[in-house]
C-alpha positions as CSV (number, residue, x, y, z in Angstrom):
1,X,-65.8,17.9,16.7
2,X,-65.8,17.1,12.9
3,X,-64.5,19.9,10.7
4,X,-67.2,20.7,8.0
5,X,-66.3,22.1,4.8
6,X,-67.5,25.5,3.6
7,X,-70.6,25.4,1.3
8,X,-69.2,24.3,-1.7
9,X,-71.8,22.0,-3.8
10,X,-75.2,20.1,-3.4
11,X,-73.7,17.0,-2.0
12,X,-71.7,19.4,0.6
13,X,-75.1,20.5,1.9
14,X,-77.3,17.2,1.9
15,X,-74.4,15.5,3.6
16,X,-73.8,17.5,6.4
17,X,-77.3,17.0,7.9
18,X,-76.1,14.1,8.9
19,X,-73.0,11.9,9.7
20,X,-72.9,8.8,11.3
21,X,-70.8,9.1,14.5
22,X,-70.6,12.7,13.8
23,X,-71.7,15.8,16.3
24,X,-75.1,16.6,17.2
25,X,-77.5,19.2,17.7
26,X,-79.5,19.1,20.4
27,X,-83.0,17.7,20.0
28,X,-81.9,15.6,17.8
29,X,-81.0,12.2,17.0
30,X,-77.7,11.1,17.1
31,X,-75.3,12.5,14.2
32,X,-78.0,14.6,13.1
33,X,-77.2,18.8,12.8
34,X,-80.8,19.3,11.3
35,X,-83.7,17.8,10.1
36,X,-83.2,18.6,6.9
37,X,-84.1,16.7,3.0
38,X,-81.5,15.2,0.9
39,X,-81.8,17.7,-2.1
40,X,-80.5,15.5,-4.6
41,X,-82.9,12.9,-3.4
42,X,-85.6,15.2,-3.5
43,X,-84.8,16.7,-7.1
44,X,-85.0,13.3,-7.9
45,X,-88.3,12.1,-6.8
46,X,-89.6,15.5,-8.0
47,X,-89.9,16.9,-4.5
48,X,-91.6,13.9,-2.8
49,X,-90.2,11.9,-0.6
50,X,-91.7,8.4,0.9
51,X,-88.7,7.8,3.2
52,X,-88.7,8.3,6.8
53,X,-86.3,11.8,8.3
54,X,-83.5,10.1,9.8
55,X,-83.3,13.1,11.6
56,X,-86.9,13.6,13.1
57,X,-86.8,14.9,16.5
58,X,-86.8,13.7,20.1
59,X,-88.3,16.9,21.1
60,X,-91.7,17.7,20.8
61,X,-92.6,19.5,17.3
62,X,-93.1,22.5,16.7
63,X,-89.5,22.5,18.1
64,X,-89.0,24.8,21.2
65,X,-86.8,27.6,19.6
66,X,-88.4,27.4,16.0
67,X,-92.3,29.2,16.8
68,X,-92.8,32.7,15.3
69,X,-96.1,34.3,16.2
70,X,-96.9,38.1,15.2
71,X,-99.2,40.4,17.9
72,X,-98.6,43.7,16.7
73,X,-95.5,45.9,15.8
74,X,-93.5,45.2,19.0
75,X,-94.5,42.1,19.9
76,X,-93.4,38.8,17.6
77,X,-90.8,36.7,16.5
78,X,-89.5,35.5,13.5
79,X,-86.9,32.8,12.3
80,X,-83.0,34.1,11.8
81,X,-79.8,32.4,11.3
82,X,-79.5,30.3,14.6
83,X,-76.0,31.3,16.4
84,X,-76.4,28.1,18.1
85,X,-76.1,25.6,14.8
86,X,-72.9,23.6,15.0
87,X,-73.4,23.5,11.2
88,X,-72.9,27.2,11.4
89,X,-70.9,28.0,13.2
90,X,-68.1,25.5,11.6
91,X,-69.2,26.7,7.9
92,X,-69.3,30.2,9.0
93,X,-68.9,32.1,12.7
94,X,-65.4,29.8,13.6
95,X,-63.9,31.0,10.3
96,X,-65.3,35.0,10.8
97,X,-68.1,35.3,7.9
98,X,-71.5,35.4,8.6
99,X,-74.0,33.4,6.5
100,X,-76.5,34.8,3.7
101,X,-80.3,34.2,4.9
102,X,-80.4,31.4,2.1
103,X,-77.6,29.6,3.3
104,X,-79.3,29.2,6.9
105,X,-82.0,27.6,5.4
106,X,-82.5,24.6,7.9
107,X,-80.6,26.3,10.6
108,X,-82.8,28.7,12.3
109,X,-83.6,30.2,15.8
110,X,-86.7,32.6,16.7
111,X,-85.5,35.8,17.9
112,X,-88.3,37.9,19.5
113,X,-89.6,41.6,20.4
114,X,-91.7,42.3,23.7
115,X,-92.7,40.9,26.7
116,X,-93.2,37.4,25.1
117,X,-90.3,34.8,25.3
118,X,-91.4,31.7,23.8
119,X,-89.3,28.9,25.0
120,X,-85.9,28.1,23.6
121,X,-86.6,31.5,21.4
122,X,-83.9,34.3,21.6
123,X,-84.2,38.2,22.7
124,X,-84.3,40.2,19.1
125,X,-80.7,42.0,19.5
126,X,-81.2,45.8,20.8
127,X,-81.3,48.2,17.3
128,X,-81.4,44.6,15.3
129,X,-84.2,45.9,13.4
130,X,-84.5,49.6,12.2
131,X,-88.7,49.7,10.7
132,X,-91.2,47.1,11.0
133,X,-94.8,47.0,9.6
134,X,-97.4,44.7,10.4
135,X,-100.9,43.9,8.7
136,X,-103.9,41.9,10.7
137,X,-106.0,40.7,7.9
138,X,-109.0,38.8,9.8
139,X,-111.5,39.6,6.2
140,X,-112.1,35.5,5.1
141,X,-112.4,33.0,7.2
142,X,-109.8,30.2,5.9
143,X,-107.9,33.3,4.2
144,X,-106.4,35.0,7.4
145,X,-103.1,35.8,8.6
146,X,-100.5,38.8,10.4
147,X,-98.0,39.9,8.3
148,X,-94.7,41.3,9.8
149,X,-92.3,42.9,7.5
150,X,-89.3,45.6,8.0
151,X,-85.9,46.3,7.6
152,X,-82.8,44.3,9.6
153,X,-79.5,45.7,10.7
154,X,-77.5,42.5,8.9
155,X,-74.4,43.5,11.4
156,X,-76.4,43.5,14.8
157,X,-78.0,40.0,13.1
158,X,-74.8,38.7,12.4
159,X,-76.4,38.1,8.6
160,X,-74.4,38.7,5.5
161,X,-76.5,40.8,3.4
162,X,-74.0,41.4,0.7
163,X,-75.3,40.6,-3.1
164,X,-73.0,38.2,-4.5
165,X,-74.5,39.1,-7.9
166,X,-76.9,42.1,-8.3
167,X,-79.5,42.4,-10.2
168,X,-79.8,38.4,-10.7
169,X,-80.8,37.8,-6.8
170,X,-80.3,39.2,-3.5
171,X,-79.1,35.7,-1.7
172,X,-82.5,35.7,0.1
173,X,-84.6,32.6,1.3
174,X,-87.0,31.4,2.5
175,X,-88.3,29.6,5.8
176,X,-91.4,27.7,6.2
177,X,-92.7,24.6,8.0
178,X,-94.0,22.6,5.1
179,X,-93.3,18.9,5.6
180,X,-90.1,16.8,5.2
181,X,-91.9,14.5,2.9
182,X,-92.4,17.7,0.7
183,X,-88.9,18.6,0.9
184,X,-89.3,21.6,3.3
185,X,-85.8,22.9,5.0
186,X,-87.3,23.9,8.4
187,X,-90.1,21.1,8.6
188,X,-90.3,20.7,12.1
189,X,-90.6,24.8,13.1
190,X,-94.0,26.7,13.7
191,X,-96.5,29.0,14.7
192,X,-96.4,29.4,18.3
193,X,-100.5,28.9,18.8
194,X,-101.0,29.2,22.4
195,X,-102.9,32.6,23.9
196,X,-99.9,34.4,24.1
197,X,-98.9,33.6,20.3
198,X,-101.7,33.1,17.6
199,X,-104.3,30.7,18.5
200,X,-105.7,28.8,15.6
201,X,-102.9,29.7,13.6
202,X,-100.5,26.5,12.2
203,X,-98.6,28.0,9.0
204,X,-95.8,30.7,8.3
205,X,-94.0,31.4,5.4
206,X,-91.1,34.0,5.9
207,X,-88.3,35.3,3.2
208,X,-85.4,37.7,3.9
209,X,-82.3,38.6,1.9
210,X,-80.6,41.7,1.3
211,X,-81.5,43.5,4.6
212,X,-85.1,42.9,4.6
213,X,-88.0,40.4,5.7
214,X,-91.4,39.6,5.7
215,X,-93.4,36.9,7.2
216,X,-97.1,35.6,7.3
217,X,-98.3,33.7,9.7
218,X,-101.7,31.8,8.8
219,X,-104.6,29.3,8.5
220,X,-104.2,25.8,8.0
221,X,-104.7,24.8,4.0
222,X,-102.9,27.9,2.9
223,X,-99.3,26.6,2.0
224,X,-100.6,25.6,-1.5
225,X,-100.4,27.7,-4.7
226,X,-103.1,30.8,-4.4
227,X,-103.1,30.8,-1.1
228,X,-102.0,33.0,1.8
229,X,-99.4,31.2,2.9
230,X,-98.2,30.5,-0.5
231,X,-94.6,28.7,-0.3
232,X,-94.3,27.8,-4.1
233,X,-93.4,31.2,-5.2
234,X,-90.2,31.3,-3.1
235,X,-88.3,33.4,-6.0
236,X,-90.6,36.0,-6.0
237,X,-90.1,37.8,-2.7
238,X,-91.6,40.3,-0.4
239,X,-93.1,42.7,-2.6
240,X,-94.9,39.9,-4.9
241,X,-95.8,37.7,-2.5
242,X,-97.1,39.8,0.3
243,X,-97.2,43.3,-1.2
244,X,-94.8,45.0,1.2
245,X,-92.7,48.2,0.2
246,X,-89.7,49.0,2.7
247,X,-90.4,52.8,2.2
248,X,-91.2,53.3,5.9
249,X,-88.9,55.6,7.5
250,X,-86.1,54.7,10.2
251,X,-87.6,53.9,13.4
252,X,-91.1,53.4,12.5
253,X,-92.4,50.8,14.2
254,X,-96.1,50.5,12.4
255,X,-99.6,48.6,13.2
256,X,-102.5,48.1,11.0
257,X,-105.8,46.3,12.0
258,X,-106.4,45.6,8.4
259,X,-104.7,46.0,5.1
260,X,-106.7,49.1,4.6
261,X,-107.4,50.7,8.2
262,X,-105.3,53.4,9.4
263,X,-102.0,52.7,10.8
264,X,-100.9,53.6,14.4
265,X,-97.0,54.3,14.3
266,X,-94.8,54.3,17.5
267,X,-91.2,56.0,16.6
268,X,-87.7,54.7,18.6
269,X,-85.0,57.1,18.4
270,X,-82.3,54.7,17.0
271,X,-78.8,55.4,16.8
272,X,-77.2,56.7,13.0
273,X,-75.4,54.4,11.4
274,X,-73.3,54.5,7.9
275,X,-76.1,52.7,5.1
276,X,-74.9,50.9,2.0
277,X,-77.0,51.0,-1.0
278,X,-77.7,47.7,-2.7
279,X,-79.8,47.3,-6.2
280,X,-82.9,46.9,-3.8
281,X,-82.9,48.9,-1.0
282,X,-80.1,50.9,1.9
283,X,-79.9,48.9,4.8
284,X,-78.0,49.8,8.1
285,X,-74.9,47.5,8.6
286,X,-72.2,48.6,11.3
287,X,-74.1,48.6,14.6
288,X,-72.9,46.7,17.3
289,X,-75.0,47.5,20.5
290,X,-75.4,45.1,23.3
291,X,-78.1,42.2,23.5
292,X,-81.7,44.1,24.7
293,X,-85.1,43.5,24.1
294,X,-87.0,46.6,22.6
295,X,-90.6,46.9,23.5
296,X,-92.1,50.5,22.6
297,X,-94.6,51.3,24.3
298,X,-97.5,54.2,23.3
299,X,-96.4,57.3,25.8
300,X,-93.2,55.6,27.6
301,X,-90.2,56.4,26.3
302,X,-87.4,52.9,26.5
303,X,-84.3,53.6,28.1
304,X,-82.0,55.0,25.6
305,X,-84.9,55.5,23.2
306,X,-87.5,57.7,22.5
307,X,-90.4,57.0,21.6
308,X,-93.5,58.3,20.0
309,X,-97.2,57.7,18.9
310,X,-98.5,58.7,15.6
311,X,-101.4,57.5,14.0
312,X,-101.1,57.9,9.5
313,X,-102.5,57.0,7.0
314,X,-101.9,53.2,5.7
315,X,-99.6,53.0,3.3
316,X,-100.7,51.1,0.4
317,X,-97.1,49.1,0.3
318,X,-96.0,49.2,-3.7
319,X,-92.8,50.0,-5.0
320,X,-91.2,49.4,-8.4
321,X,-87.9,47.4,-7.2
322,X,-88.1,43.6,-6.1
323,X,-87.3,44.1,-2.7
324,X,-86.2,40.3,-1.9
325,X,-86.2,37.9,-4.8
326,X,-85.8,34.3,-3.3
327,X,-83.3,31.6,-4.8
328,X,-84.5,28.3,-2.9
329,X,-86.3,25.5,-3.5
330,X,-88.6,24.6,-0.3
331,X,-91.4,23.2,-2.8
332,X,-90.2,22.7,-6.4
333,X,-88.6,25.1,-8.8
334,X,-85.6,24.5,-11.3
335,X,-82.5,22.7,-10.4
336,X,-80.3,25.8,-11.6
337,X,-81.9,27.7,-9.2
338,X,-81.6,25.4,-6.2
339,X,-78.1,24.9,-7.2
340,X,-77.2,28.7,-7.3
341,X,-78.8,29.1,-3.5
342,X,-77.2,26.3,-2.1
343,X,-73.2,27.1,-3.3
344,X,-73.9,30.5,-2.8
């Protein structure tokens, strides 16, 4: 197997999407570790390309392992780091560091809460994530989405979540499955659609850095500037983009039928763990319980766990700190910011 060198520069990362002769990941072509744009190319052309993706998938698209969907606060999956990646795993896991959420851009798995496996989609890690929040917003037709947002244990997720340089950025990123033509890093993932995911539903735009996330998943047409789905304003984060605070409490694992309705809370007794306090938020970073799925349930407490139902008032999500500014360039922005991302 080809020894990769760490991230290092823009070349470093546009070459190793591909290598003639070299390993491959599986559902893909030959020599091909992700479908993924040449960044220099696209920085280039101003963010269009007109070439065919050497890398374009045998495997049906969305790929198996790449759908998110969002029922309610225990039920859903989002993209993360994909343990799996050869690219990864040579650039970080062999070596013992764990990569930011930026630098996974183009390397992602769905890892999923409740009953719902999607295939090829991993079990969210037991205590992986310590709040969640999610918003149904059905108001406009053309306009609607489910928004899932909370706050990650970066050790269970095997994320680094370490600023590199606070109060600049927060190495977050930004997944989404706009097109390769457009330059997008995870082109070929999306919205699982079927009944047991969100029928009708072909977008998702997700950003994480710094020990939180927040994802939408939405209409078609809603990708472009304005719109719900909005993937140009990937340095602006989760409290811009979507209006999310992370001021719920630990364990919280909240549900609102509309951005204004009251919101039904289920609590699971998680374990304490040491915090460290970053310019943004305090995450959780030094648990390391086993692989579990965690499905609360309103009145049934989960084995090890306890868990109860509250309904509160909705909280109206606002805080003064960026939670999760985004250095990435899925659509556009400046060449010193794609650069920063990309090395970092």
């Amino acid at each position: 197997m080809a020894t990769f060198i760490a991230l290092a520069s823009v070349a470093s990362i546009a070459s190793a999407q591909f290598q003639l002769g070299g390993p491959t990941q599986p559902g893909l072509p030959p020599g091909c570790l992700g479908s993924f744009p040449d960044i220099k190319k696209c920085a280039a052309s101003n963010w269009f390309l007109t070439e065919a993706d050497p890398c374009y998938p045998v495997a049906p698209i969305p790929l198996d392992g790449q759908k998110v969907y969002v029922k309610d606060a225990t039920n859903f999956c989002i993209n993360l780091p994909d343990p799996d990646s050869i690219f990864l795993q040579e650039n970080f896991y062999k070596v013992g560091a764990n990569p930011t959420f930026v630098q996974s851009e183009g390397y992602v798995r769905s890892f999923c809460m409740g009953d719902y496996l999607p295939p090829g989609a991993k079990r969210m890690p037991q205590f992986g994530l310590r709040s969640v929040r999610v918003v149904k917003n059905f108001t406009a037709v053309g306009s609607m989405y489910m928004q899932v947002s909370g706050v990650m244990d970066c050790k269970t997720l095997n994320i680094n979540c370490t600023q590199s340089a606070p109060g600049l950025y927060d190495d977050g990123g930004q997944y989404d499955n706009v097109g390769f033509s457009t330059c997008g890093k995870e082109p070929y993932s999306g919205v699982d659609n079927t009944d047991r995911g969100n029928p009708g539903f072909v977008n998702y735009l997700e950003m994480g850095g710094n020990g939180v996330f927040c994802m939408r998943v939405c209409e078609a047409g809603t990708m472009g500037p304005g719109g719900v789905c909005d993937v140009t304003r990937d340095t602006a984060g989760c409290q811009d983009v979507m209006a999310v605070s992370f001021t719920d409490p630990d364990g919280a694992f909240i549900y609102q039928d509309s951005p204004t309705a009251v919101a039904t809370t289920q609590y699971l007794s998680l374990p304490p763990l040491p915090t460290t306090t970053t310019t943004t938020t305090t995450v959780a970073t030094t648990n390391t319980a086993p692989l579990n799925d965690v499905t609360a349930v309103p009145g049934a407490p989960q084995s090890g766990s306890s868990v109860g139902v509250q309904t509160v008032g909705a909280q109206p999500g606002a805080s003064n700190a960026k939670s999760s500014s985004m250095i990435s360039a899925q659509v556009g922005g400046s060449v010193l910011s794609l650069i920063i991302s990309l090395i970092l």
